[in-house]
N, C-alpha and C positions, 0 to 999 in steps of 0.2 A: 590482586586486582579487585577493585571496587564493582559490586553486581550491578550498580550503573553503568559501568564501563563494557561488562558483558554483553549487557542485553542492547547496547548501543550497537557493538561490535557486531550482533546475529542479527539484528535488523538491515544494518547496512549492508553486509555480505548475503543476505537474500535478498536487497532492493536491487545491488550488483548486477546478482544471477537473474532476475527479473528484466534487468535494462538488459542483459544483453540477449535475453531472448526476443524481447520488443526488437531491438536494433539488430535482428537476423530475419525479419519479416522484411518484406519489399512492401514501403505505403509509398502515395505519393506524396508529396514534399510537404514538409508540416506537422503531417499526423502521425510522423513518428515521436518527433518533437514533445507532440501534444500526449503521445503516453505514456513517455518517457519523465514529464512535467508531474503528471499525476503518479505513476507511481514510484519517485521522489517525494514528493508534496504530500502524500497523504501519511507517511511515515513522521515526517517533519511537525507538519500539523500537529498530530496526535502526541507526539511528544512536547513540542509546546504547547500545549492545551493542558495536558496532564500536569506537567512542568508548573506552570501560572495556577494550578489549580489546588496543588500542592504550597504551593510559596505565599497565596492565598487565605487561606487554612481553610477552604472548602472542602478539601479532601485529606486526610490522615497521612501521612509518608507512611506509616507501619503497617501492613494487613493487620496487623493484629489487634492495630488501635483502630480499626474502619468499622463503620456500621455496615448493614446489610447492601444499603443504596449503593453507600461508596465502595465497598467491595465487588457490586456486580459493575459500576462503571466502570473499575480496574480492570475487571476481567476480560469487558467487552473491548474496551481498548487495548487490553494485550494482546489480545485473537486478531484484533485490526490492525495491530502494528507488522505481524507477521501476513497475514491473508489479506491485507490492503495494495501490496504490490502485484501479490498472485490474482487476485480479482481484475487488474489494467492486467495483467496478462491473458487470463482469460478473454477478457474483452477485444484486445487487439490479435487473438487467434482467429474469435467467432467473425469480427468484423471481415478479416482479410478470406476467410472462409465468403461468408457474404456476398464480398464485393466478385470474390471467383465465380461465386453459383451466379449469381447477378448479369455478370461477362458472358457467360457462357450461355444463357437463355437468351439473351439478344443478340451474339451472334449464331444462335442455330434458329430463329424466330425471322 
């Protein structure tokens, strides 16, 4: 198997594990939607971007042929493509936390 097809494969099956932590919270209508959007999207992105970037000749396909620059772009986008989905997860734990503490001061207020 081609190490394109790998790293395609662990990205998706942690966006997976990610949607389905999102879609085990209770939002109300929409904003699950809306995080579920983002962390799809930001995976998608980042490999098309990288993808046009490469095909481009702005950036080396080889680490080994990359400059410094392009090499820390690669890196920063490998760390995003994995911690891109866990960041909307984060987000829609603290929010749903939030809107709890939020409920609960106005009804004991």
């Amino acid at each position: 198997m081609s190490d394109h097809i790998i790293i395609y494969l662990i990205v998706a099956l942690n966006t997976s594990c990610q949607l389905m932590l999102i879609w085990r919270q209770k939002f109300p209508a929409g904003t699950r939607n809306r995080y579920s959007l983002c962390a799809v999207g930001i995976p998608l992105f980042l490999m098309l971007s990288m993808r046009l970037l490469i095909a481009g000749g702005m950036i080396h396909g080889r680490v080994a042929d990359q400059s410094q620059l392009e090499h820390f772009v690669t890196t920063v986008t490998s760390m995003l493509l994995v911690a891109g989905p866990w960041f909307v997860t984060v987000a829609a734990v603290v929010n749903k936390r939030r809107q709890r503490t939020i409920a609960h001061m106005l009804a004991a207020g």
